[in-house]
CHARMM internal coordinates of N, CA and C (Angstrom, degrees):
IC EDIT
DIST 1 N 1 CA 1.4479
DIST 1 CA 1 C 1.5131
ANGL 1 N 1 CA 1 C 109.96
DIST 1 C 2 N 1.3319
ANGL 1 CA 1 C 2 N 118.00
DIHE 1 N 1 CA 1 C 2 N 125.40
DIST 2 N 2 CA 1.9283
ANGL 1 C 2 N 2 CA 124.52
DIHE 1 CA 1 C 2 N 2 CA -169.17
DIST 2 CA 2 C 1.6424
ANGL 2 N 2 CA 2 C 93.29
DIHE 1 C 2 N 2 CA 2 C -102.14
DIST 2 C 3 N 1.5662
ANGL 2 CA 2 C 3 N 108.19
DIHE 2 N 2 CA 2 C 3 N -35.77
DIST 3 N 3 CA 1.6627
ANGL 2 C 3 N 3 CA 106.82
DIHE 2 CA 2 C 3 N 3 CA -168.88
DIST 3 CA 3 C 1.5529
ANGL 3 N 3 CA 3 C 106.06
DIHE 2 C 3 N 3 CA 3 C -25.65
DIST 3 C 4 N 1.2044
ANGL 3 CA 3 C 4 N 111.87
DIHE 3 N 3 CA 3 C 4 N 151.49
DIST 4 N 4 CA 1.3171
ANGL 3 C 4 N 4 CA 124.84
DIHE 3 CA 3 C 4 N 4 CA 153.73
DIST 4 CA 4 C 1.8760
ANGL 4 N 4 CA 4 C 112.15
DIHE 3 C 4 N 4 CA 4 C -93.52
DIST 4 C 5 N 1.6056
ANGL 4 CA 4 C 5 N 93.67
DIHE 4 N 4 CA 4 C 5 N 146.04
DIST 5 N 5 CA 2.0193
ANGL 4 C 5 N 5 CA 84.36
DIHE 4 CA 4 C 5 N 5 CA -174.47
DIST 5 CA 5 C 1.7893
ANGL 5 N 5 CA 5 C 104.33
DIHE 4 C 5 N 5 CA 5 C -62.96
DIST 5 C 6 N 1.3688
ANGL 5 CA 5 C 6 N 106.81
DIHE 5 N 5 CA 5 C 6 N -51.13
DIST 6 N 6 CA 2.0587
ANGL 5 C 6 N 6 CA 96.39
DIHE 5 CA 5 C 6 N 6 CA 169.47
DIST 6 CA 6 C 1.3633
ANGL 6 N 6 CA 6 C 114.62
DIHE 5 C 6 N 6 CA 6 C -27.45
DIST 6 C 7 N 1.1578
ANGL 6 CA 6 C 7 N 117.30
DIHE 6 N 6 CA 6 C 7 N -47.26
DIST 7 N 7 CA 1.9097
ANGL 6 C 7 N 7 CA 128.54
DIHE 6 CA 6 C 7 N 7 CA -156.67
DIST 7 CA 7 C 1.7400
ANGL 7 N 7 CA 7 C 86.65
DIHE 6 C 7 N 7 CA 7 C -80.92
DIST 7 C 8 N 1.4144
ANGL 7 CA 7 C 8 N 131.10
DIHE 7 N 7 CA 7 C 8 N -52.63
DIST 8 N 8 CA 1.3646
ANGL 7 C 8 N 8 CA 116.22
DIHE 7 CA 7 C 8 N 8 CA -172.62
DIST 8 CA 8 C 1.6217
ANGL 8 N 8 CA 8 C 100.11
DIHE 7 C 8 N 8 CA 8 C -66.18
DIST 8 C 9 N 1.5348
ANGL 8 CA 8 C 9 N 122.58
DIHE 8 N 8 CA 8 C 9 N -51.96
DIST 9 N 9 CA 1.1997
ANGL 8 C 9 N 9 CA 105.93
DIHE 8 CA 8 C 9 N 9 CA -169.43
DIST 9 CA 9 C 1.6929
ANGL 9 N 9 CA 9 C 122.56
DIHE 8 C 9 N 9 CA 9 C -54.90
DIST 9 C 10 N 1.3615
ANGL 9 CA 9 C 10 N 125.12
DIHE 9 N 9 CA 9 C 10 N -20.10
DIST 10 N 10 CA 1.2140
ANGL 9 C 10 N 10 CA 138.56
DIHE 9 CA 9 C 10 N 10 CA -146.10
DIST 10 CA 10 C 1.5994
ANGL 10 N 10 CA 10 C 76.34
DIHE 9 C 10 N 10 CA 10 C -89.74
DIST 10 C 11 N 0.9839
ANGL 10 CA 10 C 11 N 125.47
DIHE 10 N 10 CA 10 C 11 N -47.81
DIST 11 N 11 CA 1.9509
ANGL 10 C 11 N 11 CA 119.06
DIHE 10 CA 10 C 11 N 11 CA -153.25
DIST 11 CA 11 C 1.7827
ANGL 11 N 11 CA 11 C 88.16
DIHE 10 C 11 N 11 CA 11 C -93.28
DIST 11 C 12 N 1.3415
ANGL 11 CA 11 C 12 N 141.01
DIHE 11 N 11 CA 11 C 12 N -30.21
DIST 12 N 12 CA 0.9485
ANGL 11 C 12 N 12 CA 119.28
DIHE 11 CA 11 C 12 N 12 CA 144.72
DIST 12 CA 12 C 1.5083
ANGL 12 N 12 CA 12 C 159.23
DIHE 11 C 12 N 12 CA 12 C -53.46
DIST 12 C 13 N 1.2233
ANGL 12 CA 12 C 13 N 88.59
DIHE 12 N 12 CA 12 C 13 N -25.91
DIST 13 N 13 CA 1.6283
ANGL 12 C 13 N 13 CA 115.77
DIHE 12 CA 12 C 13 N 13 CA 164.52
DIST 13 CA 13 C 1.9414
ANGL 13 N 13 CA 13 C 111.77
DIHE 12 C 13 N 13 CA 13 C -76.64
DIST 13 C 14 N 1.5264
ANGL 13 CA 13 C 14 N 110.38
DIHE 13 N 13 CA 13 C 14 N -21.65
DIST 14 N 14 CA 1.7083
ANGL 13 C 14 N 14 CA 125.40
DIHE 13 CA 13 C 14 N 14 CA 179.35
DIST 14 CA 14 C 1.2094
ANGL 14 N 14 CA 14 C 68.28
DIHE 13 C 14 N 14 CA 14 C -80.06
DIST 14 C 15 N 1.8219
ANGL 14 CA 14 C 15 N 169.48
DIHE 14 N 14 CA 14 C 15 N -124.64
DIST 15 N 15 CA 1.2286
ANGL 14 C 15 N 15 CA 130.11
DIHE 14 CA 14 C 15 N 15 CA -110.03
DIST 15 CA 15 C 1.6739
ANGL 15 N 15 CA 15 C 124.07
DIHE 14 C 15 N 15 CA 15 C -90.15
DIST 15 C 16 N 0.7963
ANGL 15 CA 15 C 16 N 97.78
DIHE 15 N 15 CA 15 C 16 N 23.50
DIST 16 N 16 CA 1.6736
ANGL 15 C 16 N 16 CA 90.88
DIHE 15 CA 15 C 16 N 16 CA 163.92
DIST 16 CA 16 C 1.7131
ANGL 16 N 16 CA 16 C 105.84
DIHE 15 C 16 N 16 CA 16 C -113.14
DIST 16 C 17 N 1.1122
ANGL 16 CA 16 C 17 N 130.52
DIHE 16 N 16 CA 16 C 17 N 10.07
DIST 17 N 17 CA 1.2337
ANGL 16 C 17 N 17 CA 145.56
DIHE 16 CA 16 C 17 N 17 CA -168.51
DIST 17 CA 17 C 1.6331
ANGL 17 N 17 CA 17 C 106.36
DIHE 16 C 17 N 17 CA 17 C -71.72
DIST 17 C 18 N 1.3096
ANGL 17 CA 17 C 18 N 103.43
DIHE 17 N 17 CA 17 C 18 N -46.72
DIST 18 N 18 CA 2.2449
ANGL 17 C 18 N 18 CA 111.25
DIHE 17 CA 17 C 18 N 18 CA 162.93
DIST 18 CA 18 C 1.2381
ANGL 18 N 18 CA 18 C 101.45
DIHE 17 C 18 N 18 CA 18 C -58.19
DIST 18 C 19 N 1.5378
ANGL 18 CA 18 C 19 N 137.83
DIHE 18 N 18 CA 18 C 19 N -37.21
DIST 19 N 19 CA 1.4187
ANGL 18 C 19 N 19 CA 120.59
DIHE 18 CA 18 C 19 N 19 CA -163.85
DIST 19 CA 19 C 1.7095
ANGL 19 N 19 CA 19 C 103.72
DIHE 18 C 19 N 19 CA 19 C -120.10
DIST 19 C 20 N 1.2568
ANGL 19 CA 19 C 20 N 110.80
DIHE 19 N 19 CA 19 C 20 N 31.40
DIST 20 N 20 CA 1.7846
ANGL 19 C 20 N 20 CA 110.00
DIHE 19 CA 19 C 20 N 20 CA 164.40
DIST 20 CA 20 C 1.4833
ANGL 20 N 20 CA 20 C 109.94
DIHE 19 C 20 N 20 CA 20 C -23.64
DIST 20 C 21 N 1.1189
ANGL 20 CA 20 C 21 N 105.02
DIHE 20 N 20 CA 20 C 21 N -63.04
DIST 21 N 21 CA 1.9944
ANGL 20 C 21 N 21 CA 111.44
DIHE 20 CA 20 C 21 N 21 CA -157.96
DIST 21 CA 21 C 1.5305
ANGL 21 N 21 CA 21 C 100.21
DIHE 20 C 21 N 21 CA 21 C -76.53
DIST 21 C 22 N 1.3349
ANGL 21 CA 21 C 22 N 119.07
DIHE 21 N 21 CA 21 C 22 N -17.59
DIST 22 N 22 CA 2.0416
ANGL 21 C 22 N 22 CA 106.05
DIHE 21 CA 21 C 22 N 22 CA 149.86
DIST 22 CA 22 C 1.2864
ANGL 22 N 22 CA 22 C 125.89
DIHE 21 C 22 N 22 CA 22 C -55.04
DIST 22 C 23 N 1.7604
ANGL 22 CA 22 C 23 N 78.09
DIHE 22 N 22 CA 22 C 23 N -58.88
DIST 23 N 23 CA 1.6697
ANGL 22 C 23 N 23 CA 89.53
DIHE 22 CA 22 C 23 N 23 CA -160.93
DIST 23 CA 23 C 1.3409
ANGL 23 N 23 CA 23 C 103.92
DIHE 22 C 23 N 23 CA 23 C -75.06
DIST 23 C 24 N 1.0908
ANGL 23 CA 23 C 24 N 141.83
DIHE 23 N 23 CA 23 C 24 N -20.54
DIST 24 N 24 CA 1.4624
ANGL 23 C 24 N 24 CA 146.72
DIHE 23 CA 23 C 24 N 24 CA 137.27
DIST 24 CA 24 C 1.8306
ANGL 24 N 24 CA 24 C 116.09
DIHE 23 C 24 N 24 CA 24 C -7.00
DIST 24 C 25 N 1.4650
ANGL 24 CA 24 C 25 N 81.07
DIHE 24 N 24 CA 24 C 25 N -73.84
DIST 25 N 25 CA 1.6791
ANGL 24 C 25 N 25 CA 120.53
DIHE 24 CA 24 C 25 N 25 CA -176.14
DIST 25 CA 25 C 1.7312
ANGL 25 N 25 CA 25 C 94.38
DIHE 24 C 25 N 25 CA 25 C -40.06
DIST 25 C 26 N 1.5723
ANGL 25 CA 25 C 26 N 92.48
DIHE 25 N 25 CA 25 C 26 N -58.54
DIST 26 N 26 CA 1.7017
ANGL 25 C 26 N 26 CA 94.53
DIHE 25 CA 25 C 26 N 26 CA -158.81
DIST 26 CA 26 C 1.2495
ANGL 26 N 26 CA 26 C 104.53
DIHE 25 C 26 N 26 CA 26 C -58.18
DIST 26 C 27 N 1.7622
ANGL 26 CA 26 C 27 N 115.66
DIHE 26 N 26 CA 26 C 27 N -47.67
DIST 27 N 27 CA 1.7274
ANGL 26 C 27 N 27 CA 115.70
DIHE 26 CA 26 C 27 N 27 CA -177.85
DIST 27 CA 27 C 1.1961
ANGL 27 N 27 CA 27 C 133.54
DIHE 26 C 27 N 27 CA 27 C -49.08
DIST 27 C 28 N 1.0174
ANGL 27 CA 27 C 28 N 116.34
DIHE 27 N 27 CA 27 C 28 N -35.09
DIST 28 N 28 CA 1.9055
ANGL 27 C 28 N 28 CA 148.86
DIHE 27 CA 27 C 28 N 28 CA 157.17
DIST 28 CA 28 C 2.0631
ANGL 28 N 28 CA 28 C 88.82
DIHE 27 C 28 N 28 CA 28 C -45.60
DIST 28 C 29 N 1.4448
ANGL 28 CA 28 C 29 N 104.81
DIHE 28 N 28 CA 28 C 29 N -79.21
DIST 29 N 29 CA 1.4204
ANGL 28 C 29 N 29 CA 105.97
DIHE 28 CA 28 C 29 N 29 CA -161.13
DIST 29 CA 29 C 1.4948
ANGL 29 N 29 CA 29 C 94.66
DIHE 28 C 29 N 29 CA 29 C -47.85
DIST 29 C 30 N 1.1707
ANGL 29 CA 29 C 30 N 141.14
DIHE 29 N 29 CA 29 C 30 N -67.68
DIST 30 N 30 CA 1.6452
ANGL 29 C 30 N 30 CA 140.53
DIHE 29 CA 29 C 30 N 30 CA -139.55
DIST 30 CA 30 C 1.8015
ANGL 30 N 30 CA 30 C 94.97
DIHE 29 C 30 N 30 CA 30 C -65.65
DIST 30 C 31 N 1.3251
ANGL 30 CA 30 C 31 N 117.87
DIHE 30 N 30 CA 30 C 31 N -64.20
DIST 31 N 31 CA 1.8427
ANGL 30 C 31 N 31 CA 126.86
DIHE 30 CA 30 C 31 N 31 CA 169.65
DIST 31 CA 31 C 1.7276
ANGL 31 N 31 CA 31 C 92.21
DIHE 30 C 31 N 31 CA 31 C -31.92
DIST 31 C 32 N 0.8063
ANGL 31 CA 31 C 32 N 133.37
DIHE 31 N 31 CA 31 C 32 N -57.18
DIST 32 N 32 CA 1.4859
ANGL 31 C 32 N 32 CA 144.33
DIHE 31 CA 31 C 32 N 32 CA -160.91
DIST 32 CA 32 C 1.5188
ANGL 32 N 32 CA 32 C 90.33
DIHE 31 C 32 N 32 CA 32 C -57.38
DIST 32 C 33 N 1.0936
ANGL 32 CA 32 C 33 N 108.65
DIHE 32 N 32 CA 32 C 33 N -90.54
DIST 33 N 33 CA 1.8279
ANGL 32 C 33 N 33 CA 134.79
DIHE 32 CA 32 C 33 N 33 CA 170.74
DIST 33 CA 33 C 1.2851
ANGL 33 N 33 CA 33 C 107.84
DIHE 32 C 33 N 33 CA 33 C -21.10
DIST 33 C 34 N 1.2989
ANGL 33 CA 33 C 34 N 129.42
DIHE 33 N 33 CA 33 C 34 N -48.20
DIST 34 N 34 CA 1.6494
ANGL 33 C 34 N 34 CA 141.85
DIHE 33 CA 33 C 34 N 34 CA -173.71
DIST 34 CA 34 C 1.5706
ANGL 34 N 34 CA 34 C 105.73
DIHE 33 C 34 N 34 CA 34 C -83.46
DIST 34 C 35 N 1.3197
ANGL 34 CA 34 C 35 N 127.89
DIHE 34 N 34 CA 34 C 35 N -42.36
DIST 35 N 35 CA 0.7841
ANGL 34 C 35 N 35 CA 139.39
DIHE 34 CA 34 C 35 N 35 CA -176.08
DIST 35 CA 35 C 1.7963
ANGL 35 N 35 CA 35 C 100.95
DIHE 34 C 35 N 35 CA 35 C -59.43
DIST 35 C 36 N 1.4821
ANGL 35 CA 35 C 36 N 100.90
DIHE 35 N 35 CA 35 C 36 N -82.67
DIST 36 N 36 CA 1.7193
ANGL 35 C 36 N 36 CA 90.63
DIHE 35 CA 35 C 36 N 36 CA 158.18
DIST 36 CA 36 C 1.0488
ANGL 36 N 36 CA 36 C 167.52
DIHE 35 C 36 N 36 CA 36 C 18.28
DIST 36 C 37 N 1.6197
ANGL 36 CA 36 C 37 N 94.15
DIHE 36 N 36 CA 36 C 37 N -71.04
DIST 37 N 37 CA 1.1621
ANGL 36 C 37 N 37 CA 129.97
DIHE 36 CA 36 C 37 N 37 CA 157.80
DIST 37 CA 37 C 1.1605
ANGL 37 N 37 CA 37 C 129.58
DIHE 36 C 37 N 37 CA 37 C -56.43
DIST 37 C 38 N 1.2128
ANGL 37 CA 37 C 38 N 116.05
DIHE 37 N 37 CA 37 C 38 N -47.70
DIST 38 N 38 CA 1.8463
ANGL 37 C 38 N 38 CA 125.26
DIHE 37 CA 37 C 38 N 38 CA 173.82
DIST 38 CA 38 C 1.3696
ANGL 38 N 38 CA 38 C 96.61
DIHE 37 C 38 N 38 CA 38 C -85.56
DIST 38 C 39 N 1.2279
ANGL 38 CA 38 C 39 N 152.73
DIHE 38 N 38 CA 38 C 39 N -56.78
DIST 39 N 39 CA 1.2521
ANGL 38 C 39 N 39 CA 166.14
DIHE 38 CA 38 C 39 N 39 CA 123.87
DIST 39 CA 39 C 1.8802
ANGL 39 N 39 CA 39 C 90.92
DIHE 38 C 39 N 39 CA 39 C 18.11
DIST 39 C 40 N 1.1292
ANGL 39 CA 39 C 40 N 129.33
DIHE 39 N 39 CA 39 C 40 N -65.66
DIST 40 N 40 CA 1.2448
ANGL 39 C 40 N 40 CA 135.90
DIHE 39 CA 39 C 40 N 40 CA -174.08
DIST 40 CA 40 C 1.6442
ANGL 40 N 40 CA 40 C 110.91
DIHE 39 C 40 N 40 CA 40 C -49.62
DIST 40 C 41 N 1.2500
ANGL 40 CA 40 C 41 N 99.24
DIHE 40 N 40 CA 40 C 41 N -51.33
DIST 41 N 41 CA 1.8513
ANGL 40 C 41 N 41 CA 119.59
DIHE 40 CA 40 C 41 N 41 CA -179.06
DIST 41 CA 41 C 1.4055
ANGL 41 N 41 CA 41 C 105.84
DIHE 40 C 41 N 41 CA 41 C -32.22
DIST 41 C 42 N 1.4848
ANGL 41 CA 41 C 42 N 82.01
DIHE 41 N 41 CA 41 C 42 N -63.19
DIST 42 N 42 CA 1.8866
ANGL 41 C 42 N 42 CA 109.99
DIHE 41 CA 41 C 42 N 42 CA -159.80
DIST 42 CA 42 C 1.3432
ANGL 42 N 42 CA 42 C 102.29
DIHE 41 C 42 N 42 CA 42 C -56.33
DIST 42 C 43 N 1.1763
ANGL 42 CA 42 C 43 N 114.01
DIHE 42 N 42 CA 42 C 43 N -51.24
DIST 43 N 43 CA 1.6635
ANGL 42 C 43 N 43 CA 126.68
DIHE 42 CA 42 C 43 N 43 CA -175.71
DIST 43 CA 43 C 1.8649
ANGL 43 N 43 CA 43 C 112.42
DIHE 42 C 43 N 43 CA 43 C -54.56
DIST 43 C 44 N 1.6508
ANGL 43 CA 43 C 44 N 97.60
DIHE 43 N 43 CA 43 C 44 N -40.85
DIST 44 N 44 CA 1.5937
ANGL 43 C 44 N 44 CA 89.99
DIHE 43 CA 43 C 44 N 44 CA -173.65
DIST 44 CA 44 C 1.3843
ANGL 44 N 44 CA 44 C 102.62
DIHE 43 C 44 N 44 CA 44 C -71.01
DIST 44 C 45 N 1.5133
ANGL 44 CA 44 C 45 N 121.40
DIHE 44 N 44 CA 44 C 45 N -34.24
DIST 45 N 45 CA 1.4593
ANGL 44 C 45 N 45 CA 114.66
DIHE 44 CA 44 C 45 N 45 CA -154.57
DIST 45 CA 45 C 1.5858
ANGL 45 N 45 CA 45 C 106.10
DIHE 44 C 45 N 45 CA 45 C -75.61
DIST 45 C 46 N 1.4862
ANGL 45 CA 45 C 46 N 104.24
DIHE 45 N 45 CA 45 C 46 N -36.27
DIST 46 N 46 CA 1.7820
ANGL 45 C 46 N 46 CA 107.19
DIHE 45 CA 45 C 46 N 46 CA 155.22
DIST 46 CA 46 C 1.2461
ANGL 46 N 46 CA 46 C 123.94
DIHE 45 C 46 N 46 CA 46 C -38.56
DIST 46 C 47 N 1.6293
ANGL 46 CA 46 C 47 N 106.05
DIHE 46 N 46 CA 46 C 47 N -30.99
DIST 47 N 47 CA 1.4298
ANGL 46 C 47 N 47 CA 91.86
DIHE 46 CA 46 C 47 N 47 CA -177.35
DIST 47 CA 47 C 1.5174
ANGL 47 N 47 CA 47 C 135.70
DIHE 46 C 47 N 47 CA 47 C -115.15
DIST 47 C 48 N 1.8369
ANGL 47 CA 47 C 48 N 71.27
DIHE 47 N 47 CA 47 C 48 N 14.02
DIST 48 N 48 CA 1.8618
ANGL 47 C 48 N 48 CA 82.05
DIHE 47 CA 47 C 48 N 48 CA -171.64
DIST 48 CA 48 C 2.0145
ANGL 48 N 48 CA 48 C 86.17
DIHE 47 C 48 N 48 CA 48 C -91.77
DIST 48 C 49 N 1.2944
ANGL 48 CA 48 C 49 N 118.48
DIHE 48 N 48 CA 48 C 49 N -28.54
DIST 49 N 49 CA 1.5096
ANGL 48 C 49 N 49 CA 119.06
DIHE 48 CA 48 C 49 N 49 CA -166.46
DIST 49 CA 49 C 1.5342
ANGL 49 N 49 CA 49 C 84.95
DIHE 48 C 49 N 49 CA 49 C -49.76
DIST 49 C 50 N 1.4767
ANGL 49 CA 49 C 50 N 128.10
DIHE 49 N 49 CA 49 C 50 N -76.59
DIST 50 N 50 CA 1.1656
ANGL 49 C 50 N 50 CA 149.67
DIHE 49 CA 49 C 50 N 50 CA -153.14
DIST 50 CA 50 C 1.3048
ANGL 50 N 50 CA 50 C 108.89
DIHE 49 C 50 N 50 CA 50 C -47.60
DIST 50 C 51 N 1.5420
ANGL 50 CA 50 C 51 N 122.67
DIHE 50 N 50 CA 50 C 51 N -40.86
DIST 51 N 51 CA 1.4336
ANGL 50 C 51 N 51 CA 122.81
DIHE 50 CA 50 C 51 N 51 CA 172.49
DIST 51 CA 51 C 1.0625
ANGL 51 N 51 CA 51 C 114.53
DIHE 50 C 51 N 51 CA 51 C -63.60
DIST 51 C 52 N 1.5714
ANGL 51 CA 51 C 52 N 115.61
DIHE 51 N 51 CA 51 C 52 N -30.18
DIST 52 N 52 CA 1.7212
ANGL 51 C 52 N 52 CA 117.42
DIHE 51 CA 51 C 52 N 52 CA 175.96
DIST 52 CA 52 C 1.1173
ANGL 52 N 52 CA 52 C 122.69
DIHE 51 C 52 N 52 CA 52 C -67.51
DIST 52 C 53 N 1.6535
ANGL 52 CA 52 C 53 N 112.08
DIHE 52 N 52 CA 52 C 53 N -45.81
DIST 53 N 53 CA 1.6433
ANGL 52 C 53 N 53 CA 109.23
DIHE 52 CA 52 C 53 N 53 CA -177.82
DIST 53 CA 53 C 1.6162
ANGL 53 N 53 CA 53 C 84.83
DIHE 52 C 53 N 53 CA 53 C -125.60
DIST 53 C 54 N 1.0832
ANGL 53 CA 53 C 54 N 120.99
DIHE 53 N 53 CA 53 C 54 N 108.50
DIST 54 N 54 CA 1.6680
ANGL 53 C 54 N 54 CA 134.15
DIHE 53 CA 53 C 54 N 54 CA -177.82
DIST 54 CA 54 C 2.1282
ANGL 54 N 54 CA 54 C 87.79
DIHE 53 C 54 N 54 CA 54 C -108.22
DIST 54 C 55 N 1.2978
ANGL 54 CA 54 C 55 N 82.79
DIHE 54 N 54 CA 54 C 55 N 149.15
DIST 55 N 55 CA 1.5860
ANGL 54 C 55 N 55 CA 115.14
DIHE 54 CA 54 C 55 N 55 CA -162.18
DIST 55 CA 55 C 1.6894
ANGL 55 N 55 CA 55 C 101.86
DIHE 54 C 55 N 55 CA 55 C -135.29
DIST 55 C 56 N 1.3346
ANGL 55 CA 55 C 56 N 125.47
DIHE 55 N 55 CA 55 C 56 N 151.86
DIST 56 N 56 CA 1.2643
ANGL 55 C 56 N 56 CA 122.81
DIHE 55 CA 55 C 56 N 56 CA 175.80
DIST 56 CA 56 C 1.3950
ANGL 56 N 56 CA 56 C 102.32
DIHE 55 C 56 N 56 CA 56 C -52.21
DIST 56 C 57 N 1.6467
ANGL 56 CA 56 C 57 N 155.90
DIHE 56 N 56 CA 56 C 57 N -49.95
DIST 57 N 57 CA 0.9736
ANGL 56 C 57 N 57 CA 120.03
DIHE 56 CA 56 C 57 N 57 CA -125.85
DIST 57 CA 57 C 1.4083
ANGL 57 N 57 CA 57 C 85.70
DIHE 56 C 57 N 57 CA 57 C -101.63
DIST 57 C 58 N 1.2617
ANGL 57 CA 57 C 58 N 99.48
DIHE 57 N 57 CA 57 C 58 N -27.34
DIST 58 N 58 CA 2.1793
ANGL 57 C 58 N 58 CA 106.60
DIHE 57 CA 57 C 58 N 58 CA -177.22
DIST 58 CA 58 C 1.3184
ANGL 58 N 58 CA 58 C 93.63
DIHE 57 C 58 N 58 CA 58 C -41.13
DIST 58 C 59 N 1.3659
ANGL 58 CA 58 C 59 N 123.72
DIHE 58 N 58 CA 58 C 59 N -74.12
DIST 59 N 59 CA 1.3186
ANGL 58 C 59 N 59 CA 116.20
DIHE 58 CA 58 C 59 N 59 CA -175.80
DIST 59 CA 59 C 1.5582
ANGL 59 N 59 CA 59 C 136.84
DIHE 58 C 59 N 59 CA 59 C -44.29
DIST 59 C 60 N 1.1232
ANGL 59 CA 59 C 60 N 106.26
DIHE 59 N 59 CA 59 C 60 N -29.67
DIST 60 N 60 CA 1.7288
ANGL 59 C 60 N 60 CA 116.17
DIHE 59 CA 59 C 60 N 60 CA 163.37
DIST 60 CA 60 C 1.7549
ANGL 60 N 60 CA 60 C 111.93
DIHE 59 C 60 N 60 CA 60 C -88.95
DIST 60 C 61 N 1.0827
ANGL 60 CA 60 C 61 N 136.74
DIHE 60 N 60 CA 60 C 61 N -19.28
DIST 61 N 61 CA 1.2976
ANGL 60 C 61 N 61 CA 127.00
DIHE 60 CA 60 C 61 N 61 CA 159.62
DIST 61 CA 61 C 1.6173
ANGL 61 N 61 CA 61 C 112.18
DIHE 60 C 61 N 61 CA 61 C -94.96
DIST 61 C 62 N 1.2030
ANGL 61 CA 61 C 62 N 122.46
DIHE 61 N 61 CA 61 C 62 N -11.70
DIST 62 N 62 CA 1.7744
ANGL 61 C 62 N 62 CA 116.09
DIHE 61 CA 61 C 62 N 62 CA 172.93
DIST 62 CA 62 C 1.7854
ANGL 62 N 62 CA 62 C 108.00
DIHE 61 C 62 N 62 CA 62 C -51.45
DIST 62 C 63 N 1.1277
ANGL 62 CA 62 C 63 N 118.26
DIHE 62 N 62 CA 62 C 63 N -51.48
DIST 63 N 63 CA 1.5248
ANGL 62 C 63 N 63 CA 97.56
DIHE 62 CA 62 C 63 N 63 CA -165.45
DIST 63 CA 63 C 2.0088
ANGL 63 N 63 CA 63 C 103.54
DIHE 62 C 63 N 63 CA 63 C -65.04
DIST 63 C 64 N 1.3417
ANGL 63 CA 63 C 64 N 111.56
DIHE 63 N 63 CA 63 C 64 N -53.22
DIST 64 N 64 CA 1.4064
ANGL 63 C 64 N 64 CA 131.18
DIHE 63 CA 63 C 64 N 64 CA 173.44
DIST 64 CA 64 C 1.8701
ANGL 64 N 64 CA 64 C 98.90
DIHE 63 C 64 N 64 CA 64 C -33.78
DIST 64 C 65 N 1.3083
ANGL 64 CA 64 C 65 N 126.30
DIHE 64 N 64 CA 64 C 65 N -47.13
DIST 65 N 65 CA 1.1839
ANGL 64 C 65 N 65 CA 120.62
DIHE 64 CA 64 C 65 N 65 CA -167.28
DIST 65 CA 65 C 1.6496
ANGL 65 N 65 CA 65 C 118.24
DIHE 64 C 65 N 65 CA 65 C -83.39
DIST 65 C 66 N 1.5061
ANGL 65 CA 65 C 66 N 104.65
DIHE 65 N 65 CA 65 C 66 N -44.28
DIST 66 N 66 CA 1.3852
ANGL 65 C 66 N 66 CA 125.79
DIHE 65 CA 65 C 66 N 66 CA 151.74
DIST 66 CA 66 C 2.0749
ANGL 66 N 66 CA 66 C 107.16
DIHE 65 C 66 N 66 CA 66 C -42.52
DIST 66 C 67 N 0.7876
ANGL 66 CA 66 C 67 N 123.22
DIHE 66 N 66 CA 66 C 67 N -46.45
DIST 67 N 67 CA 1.3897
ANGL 66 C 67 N 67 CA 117.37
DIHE 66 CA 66 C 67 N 67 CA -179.54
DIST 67 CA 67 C 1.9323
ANGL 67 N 67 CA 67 C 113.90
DIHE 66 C 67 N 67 CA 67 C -63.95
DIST 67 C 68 N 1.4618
ANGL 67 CA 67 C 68 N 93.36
DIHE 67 N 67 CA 67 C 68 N -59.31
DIST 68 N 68 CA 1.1413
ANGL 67 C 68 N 68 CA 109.64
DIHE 67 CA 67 C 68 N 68 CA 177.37
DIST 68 CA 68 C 1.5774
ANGL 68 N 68 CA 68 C 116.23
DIHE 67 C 68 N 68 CA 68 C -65.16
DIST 68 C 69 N 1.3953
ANGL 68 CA 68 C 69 N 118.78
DIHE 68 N 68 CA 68 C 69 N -9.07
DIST 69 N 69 CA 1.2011
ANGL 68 C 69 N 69 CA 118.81
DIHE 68 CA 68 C 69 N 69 CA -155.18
DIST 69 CA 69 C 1.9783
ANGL 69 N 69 CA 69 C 87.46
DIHE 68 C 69 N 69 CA 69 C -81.43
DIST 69 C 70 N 1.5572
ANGL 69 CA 69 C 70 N 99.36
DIHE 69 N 69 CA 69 C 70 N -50.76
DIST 70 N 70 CA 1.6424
ANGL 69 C 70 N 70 CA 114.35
DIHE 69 CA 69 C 70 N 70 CA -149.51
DIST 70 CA 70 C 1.6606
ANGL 70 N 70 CA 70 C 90.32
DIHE 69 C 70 N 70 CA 70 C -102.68
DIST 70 C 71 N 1.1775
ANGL 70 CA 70 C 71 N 121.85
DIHE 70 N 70 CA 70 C 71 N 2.15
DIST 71 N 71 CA 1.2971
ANGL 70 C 71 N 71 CA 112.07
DIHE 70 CA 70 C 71 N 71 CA 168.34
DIST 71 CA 71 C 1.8337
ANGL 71 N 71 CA 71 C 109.43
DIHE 70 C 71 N 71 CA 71 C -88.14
DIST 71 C 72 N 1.1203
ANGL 71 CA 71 C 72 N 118.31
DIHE 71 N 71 CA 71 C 72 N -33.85
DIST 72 N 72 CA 1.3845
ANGL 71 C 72 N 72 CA 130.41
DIHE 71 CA 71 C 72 N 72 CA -177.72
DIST 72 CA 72 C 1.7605
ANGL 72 N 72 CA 72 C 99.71
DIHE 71 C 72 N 72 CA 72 C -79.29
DIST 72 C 73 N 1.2758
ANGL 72 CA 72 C 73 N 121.09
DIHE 72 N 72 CA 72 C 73 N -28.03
DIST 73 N 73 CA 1.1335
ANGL 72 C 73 N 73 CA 111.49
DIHE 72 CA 72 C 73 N 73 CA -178.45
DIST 73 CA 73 C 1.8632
ANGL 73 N 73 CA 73 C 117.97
DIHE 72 C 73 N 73 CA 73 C -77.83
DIST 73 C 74 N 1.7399
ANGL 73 CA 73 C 74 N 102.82
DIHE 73 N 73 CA 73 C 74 N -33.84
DIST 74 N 74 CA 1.6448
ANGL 73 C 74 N 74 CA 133.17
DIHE 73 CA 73 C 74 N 74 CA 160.35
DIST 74 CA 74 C 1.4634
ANGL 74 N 74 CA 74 C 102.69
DIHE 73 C 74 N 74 CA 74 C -58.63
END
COOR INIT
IC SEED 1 N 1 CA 1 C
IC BUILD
């Protein structure tokens, strides 16, 4: 095999070329997904601080944040 991996990807990429605005779609979703993910971290460690030293408002936005937390992650 002489191919270069660019040269295979390039003629692989000629068939996803009919479905751009998927495969588009999907690239968007995964950045999204990854993003999340670290995004997720940040959120628990926010919320483990907050359980430790909880404050009136922590306590009235904990359930609201908890929703939003694992709904954005869904």
């Amino acid at each position: 095999m002489t191919d270069s991996g660019w040269v295979i990807y390039k003629r692989l990429l000629g068939y996803v070329k009919p479905h751009w605005r998927a495969f588009a779609l999907a690239v968007v979703g995964f950045v999204v997904y990854a993003a999340s993910s670290t995004a997720l971290a940040e959120m628990m460690k926010r919320l483990i601080d907050g359980i430790q030293n909880p404050d009136a408002a922590f306590r009235f936005f904990l359930p609201l944040f908890v929703i939003i937390m694992f709904s954005a992650r869904g």
